[in-house]
MARDO-997773 format. One record per residue (C-alpha): residue number from 1; x, y, z. Coordinates in nm, 3 decimals. Each point is the difference from the previous one (the first is absolute). Layout:
% residues N
{k NUM | xx X | yy Y | zz Z}
...
END
This chain:
% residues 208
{k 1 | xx 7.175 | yy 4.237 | zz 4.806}
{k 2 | xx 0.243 | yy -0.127 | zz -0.264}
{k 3 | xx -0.243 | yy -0.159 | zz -0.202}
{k 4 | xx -0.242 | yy 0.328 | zz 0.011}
{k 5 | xx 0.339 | yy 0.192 | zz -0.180}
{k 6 | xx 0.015 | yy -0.265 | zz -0.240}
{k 7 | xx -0.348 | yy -0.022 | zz -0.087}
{k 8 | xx 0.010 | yy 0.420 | zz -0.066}
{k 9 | xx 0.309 | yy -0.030 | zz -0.193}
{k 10 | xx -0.150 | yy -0.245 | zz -0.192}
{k 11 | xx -0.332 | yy 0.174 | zz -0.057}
{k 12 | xx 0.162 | yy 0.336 | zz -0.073}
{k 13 | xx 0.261 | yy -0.075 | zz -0.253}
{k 14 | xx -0.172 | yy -0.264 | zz -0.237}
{k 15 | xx 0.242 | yy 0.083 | zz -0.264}
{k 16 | xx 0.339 | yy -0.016 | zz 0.190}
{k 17 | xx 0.111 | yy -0.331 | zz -0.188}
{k 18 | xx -0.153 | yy 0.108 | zz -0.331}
{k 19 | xx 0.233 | yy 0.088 | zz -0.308}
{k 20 | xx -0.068 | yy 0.365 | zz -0.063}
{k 21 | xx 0.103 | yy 0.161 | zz -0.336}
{k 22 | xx -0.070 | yy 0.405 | zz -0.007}
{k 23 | xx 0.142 | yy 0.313 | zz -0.223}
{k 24 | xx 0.002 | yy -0.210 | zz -0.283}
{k 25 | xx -0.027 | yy 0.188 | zz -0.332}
{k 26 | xx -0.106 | yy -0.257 | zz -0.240}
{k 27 | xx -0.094 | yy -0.384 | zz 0.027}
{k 28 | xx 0.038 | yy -0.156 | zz -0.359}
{k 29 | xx -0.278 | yy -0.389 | zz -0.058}
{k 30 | xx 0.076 | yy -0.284 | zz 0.172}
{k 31 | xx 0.248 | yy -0.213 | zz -0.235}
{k 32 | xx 0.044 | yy -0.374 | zz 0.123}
{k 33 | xx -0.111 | yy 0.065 | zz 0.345}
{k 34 | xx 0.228 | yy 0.346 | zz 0.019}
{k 35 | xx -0.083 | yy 0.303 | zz -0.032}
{k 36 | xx 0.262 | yy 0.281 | zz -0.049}
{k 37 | xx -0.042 | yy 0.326 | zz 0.302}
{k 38 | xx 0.165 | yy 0.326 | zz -0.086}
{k 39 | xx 0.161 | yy 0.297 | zz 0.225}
{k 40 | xx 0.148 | yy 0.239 | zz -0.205}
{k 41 | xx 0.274 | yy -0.136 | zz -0.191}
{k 42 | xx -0.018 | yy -0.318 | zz 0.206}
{k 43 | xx -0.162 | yy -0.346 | zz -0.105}
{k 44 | xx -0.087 | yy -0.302 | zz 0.253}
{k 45 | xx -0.231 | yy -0.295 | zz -0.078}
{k 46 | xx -0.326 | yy -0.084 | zz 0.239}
{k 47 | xx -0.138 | yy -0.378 | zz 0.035}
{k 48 | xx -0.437 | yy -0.022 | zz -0.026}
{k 49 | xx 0.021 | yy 0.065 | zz 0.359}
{k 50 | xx 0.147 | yy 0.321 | zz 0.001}
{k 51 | xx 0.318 | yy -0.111 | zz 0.119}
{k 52 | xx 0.350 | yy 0.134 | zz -0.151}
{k 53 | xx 0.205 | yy -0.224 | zz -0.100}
{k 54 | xx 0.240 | yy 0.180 | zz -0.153}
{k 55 | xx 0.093 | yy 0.270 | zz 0.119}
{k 56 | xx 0.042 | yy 0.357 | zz -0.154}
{k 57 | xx 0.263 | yy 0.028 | zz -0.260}
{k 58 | xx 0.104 | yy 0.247 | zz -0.295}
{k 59 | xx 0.136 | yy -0.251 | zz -0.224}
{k 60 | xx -0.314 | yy -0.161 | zz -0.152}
{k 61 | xx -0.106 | yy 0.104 | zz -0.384}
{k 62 | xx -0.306 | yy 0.235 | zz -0.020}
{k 63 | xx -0.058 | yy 0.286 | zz -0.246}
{k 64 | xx -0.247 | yy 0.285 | zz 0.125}
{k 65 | xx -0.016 | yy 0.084 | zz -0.372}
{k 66 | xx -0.017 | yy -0.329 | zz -0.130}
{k 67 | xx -0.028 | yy -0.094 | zz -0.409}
{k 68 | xx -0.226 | yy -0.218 | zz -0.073}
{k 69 | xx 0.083 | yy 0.022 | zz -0.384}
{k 70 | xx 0.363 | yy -0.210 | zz 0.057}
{k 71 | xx 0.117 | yy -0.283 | zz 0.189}
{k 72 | xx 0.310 | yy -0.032 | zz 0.267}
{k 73 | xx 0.058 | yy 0.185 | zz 0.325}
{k 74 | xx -0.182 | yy 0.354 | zz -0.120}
{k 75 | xx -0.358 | yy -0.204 | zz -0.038}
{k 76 | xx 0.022 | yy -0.099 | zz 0.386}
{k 77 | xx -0.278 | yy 0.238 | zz 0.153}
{k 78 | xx 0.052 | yy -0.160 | zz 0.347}
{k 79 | xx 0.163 | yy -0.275 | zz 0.183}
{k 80 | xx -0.089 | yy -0.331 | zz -0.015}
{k 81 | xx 0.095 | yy -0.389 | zz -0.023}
{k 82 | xx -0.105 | yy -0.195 | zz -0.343}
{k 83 | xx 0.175 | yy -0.351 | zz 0.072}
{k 84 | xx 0.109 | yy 0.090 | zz 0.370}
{k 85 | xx 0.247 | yy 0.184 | zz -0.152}
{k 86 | xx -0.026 | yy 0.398 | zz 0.054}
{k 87 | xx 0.229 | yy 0.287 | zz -0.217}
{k 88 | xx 0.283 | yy 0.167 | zz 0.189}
{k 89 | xx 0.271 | yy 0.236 | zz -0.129}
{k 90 | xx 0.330 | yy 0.136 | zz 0.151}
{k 91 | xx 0.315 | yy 0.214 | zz -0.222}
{k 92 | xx 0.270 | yy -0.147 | zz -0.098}
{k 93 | xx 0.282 | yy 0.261 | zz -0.092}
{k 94 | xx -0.303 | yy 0.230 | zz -0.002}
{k 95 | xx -0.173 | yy -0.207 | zz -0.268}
{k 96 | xx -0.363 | yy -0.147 | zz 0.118}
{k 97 | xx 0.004 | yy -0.357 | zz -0.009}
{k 98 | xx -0.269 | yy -0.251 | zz 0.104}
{k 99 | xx -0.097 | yy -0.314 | zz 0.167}
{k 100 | xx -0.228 | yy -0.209 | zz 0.200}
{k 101 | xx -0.123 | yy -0.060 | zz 0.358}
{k 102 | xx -0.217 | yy -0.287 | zz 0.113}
{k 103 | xx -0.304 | yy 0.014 | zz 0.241}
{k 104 | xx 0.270 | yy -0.022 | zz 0.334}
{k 105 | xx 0.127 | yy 0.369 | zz -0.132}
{k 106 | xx 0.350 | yy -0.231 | zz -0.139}
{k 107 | xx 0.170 | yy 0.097 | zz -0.295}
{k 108 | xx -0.020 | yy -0.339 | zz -0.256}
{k 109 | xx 0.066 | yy 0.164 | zz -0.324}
{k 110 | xx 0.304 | yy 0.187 | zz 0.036}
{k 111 | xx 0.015 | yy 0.352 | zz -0.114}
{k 112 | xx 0.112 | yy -0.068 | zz -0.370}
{k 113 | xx -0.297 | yy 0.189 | zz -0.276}
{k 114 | xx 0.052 | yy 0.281 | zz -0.136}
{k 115 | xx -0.376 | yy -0.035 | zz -0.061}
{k 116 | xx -0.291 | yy -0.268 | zz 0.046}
{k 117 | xx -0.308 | yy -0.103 | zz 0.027}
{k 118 | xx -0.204 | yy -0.164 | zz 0.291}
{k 119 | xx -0.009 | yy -0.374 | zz 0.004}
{k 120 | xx -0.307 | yy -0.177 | zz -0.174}
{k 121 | xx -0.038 | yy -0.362 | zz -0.007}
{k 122 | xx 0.323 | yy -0.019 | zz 0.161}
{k 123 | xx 0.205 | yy 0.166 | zz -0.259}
{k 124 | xx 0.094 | yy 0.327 | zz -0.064}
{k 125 | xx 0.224 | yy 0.186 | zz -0.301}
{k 126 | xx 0.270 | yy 0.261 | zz 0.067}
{k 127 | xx 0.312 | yy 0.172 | zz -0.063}
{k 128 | xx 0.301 | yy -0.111 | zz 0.150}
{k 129 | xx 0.363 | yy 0.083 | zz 0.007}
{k 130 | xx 0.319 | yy -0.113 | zz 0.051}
{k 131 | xx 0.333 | yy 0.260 | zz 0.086}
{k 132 | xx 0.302 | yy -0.163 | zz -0.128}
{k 133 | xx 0.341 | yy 0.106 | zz 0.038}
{k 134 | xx 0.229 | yy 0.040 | zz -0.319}
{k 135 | xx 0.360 | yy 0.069 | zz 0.135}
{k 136 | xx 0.140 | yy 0.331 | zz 0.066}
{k 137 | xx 0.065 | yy 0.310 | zz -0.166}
{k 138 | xx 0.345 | yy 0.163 | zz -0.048}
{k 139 | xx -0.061 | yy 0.188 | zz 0.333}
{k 140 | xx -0.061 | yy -0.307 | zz 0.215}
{k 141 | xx -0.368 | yy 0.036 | zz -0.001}
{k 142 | xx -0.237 | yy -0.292 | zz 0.004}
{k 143 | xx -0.188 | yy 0.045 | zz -0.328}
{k 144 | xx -0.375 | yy -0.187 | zz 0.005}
{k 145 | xx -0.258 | yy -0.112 | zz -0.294}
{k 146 | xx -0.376 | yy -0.075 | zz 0.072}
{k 147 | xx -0.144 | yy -0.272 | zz -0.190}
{k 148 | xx -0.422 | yy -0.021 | zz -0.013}
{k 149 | xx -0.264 | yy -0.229 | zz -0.012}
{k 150 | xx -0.362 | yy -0.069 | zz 0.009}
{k 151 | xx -0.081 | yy -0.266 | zz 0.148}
{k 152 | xx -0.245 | yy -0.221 | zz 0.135}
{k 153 | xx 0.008 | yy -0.107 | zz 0.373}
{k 154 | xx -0.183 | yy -0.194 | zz 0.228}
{k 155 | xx -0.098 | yy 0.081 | zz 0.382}
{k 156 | xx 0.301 | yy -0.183 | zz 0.160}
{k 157 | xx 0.233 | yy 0.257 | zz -0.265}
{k 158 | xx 0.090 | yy -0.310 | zz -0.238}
{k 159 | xx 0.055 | yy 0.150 | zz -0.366}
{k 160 | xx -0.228 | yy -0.214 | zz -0.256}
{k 161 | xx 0.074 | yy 0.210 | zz -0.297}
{k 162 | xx 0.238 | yy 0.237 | zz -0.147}
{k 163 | xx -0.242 | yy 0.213 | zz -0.266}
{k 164 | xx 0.143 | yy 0.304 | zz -0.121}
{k 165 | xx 0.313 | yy 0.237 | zz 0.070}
{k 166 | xx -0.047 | yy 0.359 | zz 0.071}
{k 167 | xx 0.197 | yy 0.260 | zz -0.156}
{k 168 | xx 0.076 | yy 0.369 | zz 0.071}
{k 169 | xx -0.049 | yy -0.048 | zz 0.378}
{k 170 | xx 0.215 | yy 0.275 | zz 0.174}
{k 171 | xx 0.133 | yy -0.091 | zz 0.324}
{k 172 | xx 0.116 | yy 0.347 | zz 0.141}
{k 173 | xx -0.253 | yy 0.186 | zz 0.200}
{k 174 | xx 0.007 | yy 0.309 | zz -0.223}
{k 175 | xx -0.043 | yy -0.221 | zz -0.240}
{k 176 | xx -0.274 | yy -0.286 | zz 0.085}
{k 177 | xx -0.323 | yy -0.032 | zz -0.121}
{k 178 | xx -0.257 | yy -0.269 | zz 0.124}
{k 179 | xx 0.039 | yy -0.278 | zz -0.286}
{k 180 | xx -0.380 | yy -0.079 | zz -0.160}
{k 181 | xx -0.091 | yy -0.382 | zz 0.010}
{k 182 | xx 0.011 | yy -0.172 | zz -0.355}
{k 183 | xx -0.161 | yy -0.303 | zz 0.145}
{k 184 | xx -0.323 | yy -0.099 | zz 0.209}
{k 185 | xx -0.129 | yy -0.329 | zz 0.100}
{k 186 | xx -0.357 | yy -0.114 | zz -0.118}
{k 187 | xx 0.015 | yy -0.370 | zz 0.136}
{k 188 | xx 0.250 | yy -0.220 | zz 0.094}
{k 189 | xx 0.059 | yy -0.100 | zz -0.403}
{k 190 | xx -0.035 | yy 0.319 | zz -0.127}
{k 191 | xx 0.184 | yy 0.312 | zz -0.027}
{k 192 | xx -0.026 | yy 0.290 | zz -0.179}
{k 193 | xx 0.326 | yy 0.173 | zz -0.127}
{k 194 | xx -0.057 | yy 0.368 | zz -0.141}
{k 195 | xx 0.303 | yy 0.010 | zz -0.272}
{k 196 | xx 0.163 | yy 0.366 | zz -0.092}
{k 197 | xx -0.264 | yy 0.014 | zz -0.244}
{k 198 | xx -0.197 | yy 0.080 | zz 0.264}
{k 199 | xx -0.263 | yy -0.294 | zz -0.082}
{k 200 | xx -0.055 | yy -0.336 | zz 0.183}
{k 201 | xx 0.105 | yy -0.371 | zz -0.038}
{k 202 | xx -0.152 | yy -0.268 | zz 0.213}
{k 203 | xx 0.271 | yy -0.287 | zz 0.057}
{k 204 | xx -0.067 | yy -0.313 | zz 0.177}
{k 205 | xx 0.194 | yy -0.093 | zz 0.358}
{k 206 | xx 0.099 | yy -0.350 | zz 0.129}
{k 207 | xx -0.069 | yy 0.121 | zz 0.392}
{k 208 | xx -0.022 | yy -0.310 | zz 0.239}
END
C-alpha cells in the first residue's frame, strides 16, 4: 500500500521539485548565462534552467526609460552582468552612489561612482569620489570637501588610471545632478576623452 501512495504522488505532482518562476513582469536576454526577472520594482537573476539564483532585490540599475543617446547608469535598460560583474546602487547621505555585484549576488566593487559604465573587456570608466575632512568651523562643526575623478577600473575595483577631474558636482540633494561621463572605453589601449570643447581625443592606455 505504501508504494501505491508513492507511485500517485509521484504521478500527480511531476513538477513538485521543479523551480517555478510566475507574476513576473518583464524578463530582460540572457547575458553570460543570466538572465535578469522582474516583479515590480524588484530584480533577481535566473540560470538557463530557469532557476533563481539570485533572488529578488531593488537595488540593481535598470531604467524603464532608458537613453540610449549617453553612456553611464541612465543607458542601463535592464539588468544584467558584462564581466560577471552586475550594476547596483544604494544612497549615501541621500546621494545615489554605485557599485558592483558578482554572479553569487556579492558586492565586489564597493559602492563608490557617482556614475559608470558596464564593464567591457574587463574594464570600465567612471566617476569616483572621495569626502575628506578639512577641520572644523568656528561652531565645532566638522567641515568636508569632495574631491573627483574619472577613472579607469578593472573588475576586482583596482584603479588603472586617473583621466580627468570633474567640476561643478553638487553634493547636497537639492542640489545634485547625475554627472555626464567625459570618457568611454573603445579597447583596452584606447580611450576617448570628450574635452569642454565638447569634441573628442583618443589617448592611448598602458592596461595589463
Amino acid at each position: 500500500m505504501g508504494k501505491i501512495i508513492v507511485l500517485i504522488l509521484l504521478t500527480t505532482f511531476p513538477l513538485i521539485t521543479a523551480s517555478q518562476i510566475s507574476q513576473v513582469d518583464e524578463i530582460a536576454p540572457f547575458s553570460e548565462g543570466l538572465a535578469g526577472v522582474r516583479k515590480g520594482n524588484q530584480w533577481g537573476f535566473i540560470d538557463q534552467e530557469g532557476t533563481l539564483v539570485i533572488d529578488f532585490r531593488d537595488d540593481l540599475v535598470w531604467n524603464e526609460n532608458a537613453d540610449n543617446a549617453t553612456s553611464g547608469v541612465k543607458a542601463i535598460r535592464r539588468p544584467s552582468f558584462k564581466n560577471g560583474r552586475c550594476l547596483v546602487k544604494k544612497e549615501i547621505e541621500e546621494i545615489p552612489v554605485y557599485g558592483f555585484i558578482d554572479t553569487n549576488g556579492e558586492l565586489v566593487v564597493p559602492h563608490k561612482f557617482l556614475n559608470v559604465s558596464p564593464f567591457n573587456d574587463g574594464y570600465t570608466t567612471g566617476i569616483i569620489y572621495e569626502k575628506v575632512l578639512q577641520g572644523r568651523n568656528e561652531i565645532k562643526m566638522e567641515v568636508y570637501k569632495y574631491k573627483f575623478h574619472e577613472v579607469v577600473m578593472d573588475t576586482s575595483g583596482k584603479i588603472h588610471e586617473y583621466l580627468v577631474k570633474p567640476e561643478n558636482i553638487q553634493m547636497r540633494k537639492s542640489r545634485y545632478e547625475l554627472p555626464w561621463l567625459r570618457t568611454k572605453m573603445l579597447s583596452k589601449r584606447l580611450i576617448a576623452v570628450r574635452g569642454n570643447d565638447n569634441l573628442l581625443e583618443i589617448r592611448k592606455l598602458d592596461l595589463r
